[in-house]
C-alpha positions in Angstrom: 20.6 9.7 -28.4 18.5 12.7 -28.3 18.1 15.8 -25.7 15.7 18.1 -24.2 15.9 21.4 -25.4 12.7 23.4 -23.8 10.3 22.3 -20.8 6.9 24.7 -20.9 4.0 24.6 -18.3 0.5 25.4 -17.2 -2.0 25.5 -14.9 -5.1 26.6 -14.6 -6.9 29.4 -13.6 -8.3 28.7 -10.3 -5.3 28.3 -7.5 -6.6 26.6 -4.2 -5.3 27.0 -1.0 -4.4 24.0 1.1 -6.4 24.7 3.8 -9.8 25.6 1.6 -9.7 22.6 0.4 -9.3 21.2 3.4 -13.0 23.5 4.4 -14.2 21.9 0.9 -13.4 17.9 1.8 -14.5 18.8 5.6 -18.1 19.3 4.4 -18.6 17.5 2.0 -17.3 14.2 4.0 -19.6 15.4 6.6 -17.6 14.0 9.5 -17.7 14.7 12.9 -15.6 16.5 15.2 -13.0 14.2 15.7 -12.6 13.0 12.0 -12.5 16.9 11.2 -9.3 16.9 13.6 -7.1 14.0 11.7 -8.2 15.7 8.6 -6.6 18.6 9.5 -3.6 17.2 10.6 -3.0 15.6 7.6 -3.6 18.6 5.9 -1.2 20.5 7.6 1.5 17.1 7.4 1.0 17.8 3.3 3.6 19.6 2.7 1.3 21.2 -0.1 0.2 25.0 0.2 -2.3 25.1 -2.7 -2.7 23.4 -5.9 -5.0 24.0 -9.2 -7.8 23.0 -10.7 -10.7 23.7 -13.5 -12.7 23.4 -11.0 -13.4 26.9 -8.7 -15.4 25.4 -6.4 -13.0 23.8 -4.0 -12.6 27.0 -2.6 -16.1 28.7 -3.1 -19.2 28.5 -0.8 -21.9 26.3 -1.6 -23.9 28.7 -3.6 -21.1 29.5 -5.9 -20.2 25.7 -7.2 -20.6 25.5 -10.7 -19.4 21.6 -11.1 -20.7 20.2 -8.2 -24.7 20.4 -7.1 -25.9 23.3 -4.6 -26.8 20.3 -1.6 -24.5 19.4 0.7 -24.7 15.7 -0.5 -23.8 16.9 -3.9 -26.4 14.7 -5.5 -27.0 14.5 -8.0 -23.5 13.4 -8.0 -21.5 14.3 -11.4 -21.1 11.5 -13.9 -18.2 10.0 -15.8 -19.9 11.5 -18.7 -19.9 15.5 -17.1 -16.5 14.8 -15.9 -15.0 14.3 -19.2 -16.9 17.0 -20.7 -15.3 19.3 -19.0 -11.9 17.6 -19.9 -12.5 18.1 -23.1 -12.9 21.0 -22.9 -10.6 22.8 -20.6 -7.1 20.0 -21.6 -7.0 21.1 -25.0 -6.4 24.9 -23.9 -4.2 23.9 -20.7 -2.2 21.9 -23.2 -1.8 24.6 -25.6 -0.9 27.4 -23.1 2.1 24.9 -21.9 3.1 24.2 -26.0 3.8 27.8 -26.5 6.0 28.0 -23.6 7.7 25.6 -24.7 8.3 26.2 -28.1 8.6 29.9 -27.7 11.9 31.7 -29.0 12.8 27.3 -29.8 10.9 26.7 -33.1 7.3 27.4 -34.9 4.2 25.1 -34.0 4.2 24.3 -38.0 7.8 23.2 -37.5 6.7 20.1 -35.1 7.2 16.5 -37.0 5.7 14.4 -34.0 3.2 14.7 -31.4 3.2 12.6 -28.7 0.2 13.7 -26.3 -0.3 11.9 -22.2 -3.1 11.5 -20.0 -4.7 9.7 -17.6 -7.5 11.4 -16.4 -9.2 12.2 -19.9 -9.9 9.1 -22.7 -12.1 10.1 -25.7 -11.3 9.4 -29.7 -10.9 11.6 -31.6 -8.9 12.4 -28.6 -6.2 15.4 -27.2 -3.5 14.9 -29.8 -6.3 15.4 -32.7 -7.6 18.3 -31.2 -3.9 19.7 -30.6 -3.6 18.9 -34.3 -6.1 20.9 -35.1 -5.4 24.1 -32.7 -2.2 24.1 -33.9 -2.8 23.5 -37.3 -0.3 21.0 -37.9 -0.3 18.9 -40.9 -3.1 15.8 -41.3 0.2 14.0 -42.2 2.0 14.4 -38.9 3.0 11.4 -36.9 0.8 11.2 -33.7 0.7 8.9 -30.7 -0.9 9.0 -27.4 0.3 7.2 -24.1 -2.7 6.6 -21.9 -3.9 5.7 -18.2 -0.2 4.9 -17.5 -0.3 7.4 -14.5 2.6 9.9 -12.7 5.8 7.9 -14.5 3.9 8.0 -17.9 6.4 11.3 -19.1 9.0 8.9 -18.8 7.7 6.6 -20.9 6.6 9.1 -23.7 10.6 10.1 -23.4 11.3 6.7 -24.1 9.1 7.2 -27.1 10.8 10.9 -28.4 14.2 9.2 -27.8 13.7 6.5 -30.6 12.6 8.5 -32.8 15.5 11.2 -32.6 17.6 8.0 -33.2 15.9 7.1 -36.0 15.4 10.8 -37.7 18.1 13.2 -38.0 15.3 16.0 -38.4 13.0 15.1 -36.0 11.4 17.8 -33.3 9.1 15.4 -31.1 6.8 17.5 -28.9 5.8 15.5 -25.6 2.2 16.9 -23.8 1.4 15.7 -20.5 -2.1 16.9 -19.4 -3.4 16.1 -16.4 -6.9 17.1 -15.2 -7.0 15.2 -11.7 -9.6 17.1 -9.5 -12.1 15.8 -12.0 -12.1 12.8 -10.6 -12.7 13.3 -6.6 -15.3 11.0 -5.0 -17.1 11.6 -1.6 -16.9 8.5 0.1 -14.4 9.0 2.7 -12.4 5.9 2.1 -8.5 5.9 2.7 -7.8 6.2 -1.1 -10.5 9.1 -2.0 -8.9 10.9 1.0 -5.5 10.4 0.1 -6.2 11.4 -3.3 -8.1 14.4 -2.7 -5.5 15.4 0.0 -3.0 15.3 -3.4 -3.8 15.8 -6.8 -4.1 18.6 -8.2 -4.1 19.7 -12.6 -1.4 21.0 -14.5 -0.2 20.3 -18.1 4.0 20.0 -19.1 5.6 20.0 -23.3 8.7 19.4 -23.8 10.9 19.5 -27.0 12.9 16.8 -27.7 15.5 16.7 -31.0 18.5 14.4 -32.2 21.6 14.8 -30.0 23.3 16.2 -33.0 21.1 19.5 -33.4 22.9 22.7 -32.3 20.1 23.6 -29.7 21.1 23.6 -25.9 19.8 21.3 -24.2 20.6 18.1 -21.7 21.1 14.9 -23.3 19.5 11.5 -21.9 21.3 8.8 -21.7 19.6 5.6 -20.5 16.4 4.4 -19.5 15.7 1.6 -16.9 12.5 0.7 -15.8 11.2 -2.0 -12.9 7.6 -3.4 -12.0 7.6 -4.5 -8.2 4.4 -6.7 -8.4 4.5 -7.1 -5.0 2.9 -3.3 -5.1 0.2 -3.9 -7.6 -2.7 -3.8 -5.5 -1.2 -0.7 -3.2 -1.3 1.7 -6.6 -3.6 1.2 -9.1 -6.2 3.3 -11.3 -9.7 2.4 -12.4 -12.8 3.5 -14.3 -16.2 4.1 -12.7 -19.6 5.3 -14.0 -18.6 8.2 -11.4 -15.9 9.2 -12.6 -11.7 7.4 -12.1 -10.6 5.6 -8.6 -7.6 5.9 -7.4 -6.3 3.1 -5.4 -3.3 4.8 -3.5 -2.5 2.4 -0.2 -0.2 4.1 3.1 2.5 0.7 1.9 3.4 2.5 -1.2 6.4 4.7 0.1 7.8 1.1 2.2 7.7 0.1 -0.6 9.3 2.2 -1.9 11.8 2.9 0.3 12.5 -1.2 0.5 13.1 -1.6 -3.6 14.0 2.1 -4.7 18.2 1.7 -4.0 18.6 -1.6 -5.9 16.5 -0.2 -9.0 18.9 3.1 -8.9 22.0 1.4 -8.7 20.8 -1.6 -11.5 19.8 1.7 -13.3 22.9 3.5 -12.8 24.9 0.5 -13.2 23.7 -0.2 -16.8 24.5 3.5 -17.5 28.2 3.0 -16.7 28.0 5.3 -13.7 27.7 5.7 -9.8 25.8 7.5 -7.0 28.9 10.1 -6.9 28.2 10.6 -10.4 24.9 12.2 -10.0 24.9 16.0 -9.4 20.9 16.5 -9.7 17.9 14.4 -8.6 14.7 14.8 -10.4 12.5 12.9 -8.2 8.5 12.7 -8.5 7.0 14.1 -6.0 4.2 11.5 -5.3 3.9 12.8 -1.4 5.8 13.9 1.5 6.8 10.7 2.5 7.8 9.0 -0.7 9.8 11.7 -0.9 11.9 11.2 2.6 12.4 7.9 2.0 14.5 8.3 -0.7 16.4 10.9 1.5 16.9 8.0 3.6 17.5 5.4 1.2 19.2 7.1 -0.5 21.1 9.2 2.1 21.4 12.4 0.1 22.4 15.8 1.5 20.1 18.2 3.0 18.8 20.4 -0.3 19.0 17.5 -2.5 15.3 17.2 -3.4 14.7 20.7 -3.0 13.3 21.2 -6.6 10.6 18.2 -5.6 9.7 19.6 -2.4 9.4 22.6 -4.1 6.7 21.7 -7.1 4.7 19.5 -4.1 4.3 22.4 -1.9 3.2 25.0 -4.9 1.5 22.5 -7.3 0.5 19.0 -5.3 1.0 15.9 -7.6 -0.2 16.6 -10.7 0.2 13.0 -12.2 2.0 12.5 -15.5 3.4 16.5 -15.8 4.5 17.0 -12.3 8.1 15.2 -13.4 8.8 17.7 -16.0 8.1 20.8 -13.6 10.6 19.5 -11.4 13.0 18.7 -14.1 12.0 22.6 -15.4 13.0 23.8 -12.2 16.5 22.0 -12.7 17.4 23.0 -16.3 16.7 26.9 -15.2 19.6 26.4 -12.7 22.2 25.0 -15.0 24.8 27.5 -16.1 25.0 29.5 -19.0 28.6 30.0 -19.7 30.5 29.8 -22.7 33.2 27.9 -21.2 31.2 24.5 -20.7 31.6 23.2 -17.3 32.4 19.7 -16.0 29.7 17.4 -17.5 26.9 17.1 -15.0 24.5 13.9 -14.4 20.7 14.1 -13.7 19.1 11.0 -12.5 15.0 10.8 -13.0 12.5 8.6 -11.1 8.8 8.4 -11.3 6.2 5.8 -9.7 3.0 4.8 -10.8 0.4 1.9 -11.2 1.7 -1.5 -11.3 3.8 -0.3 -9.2 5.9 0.5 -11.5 9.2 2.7 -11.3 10.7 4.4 -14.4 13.7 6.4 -14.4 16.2 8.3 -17.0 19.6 9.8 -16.7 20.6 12.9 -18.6 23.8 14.9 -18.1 24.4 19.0 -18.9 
């Protein structure tokens, strides 16, 4: 067993209201009037008030842009090879600003023994967890890894990852990075999924610190992992490369789907745990969208207030991917008590979604 003793985060510098992006996507989709009017709606049905990016231009006038062409076609448009320029440039900095967070007042950067680095919206090698490496100045020795292109449940897996290791090393401080630069990626044909995903995604970056169960740190302990692929879903979530950049395939089926499979997997998942619904105190849900996130209030029937931390990182951040998880489960951990009589052991229950579709959860307890 192994536990999570510090959660840092990041975004960039550039924060963009909802409703200039919205000005952004109107133009550049050149629609008409009418088209202009359903955009806004589901603008406003978001549940999202801004969200960041590298990118400044989402909320700039056309003279400003700096990624993006001055020409209202934006041609010519930027390439997979611009786009990941920029990633490598701007991930590595995101990623360190959310390290130092995390590790701040916890232990040194030399002090890390493995690095485990996430993404899904950057691919190059010599890659992020090499160029952490060398920012950090961690040893050449040092055990690495990288999960990649697995999408928004991809912390999970890298958790997996951090918690066989801390089973295996007494000593071991695994640092987890998920860095996600998403608004890279936006494409201007107005198709269902460009619009979905631009209406969405925004960048961000999550490290977290993971040790043995037995070190003397604070933290919460996981407990289980149980993971399901509904291949049903395959073709509703999915995430390819282009020569312009990554597609997102995100179909309107995904929360049904969601809400039609989600119960069974959390009580298979709580069942192999040993425990039940009424043993769950906290829900640390993904906040994919609005919607997937009320049908698991339904499914699930919990109590008004029960998903507040998720609503809470959709409307100030949007879905950042693979980090978005551990702000949510940040947002939890601040609000657990710090007493020194411990309190009644409490259970956390984690859920993410992604391509496949796949559903990972975790369960922890405080």
């Amino acid at each position: 067993m192994s536990k999570i003793i510090s959660i840092g985060t990041a975004v960039p510098a550039y924060r963009h209201q909802q409703n200039d992006i919205l000005q952004f996507m109107q133009q550049v989709y050149a629609f008409n009037e009418s088209d202009r009017r359903k955009l806004r709606f589901l603008y406003n049905k978001s549940h999202i008030e801004s969200r960041y990016s590298v990118i400044g231009d989402y909320s700039r006038s056309l003279p400003e842009w700096k990624f993006y062409p001055h020409s209202e076609n934006i041609e010519p448009f930027p390439s997979l090879e611009q786009r990941m320029t920029w990633y490598n440039r701007y991930a590595p900095s995101l990623s360190l600003d959310a390290i130092r967070h995390c590790l701040e007042g916890k232990i040194k950067e030399q002090e890390v023994t493995h690095l485990i680095t996430v993404s899904c919206t950057g691919m190059s090698a010599p890659g992020l967890d090499l160029q952490l490496m060398e920012l950090m100045e961690l040893p050449r020795t040092i055990y690495r890894s990288s999960v990649n292109f697995m999408g928004c449940y991809a912390a999970i897996h890298a958790l997996k990852i951090a918690d066989s290791i801390c089973s295996a090393e007494r000593q071991a401080k695994v640092l987890v990075v998920c860095t996600e630069l998403c608004t890279l990626h936006f494409q201007r044909e107005p198709t269902v999924d460009n619009i979905s995903s631009s209406l969405l995604f925004g960048d961000g970056s999550a490290a977290v610190l993971i040790v043995p169960n037995d070190n003397p740190a604070k933290g919460i302990k996981i407990r289980n992992f149980y993971s399901e692929i509904i291949t049903k879903g395959k073709k509703d979530m999915a995430w390819e490369l282009s020569s312009s950049g990554f597609l997102m395939t995100l179909s309107g089926y995904v929360p049904d789907l969601i809400e039609e499979d989600f119960e069974p997997l959390v009580r298979s998942a709580l069942e192999k745990a040993g425990m039940s619904l009424s043993d769950i105190a906290q829900w640390c849900i993904h906040p994919g969208g609005k919607k997937i996130l009320e049908v698991i209030e339904k499914t699930l029937q919990l109590r008004p207030g029960q998903l507040d931390q998720s609503y809470q990182v959709l409307r100030e951040y949007g879905n950042m991917s693979s980090p978005t998880l551990l702000f949510v489960l940040k947002k939890i951990m601040q609000h657990i008590p710090d007493s020194s009589v411990p309190p009644k052991e409490s259970n956390v229950f984690g859920a993410a979604f992604g391509p496949g579709l796949t559903m990972e959860t975790f369960v922890a307890s405080y």
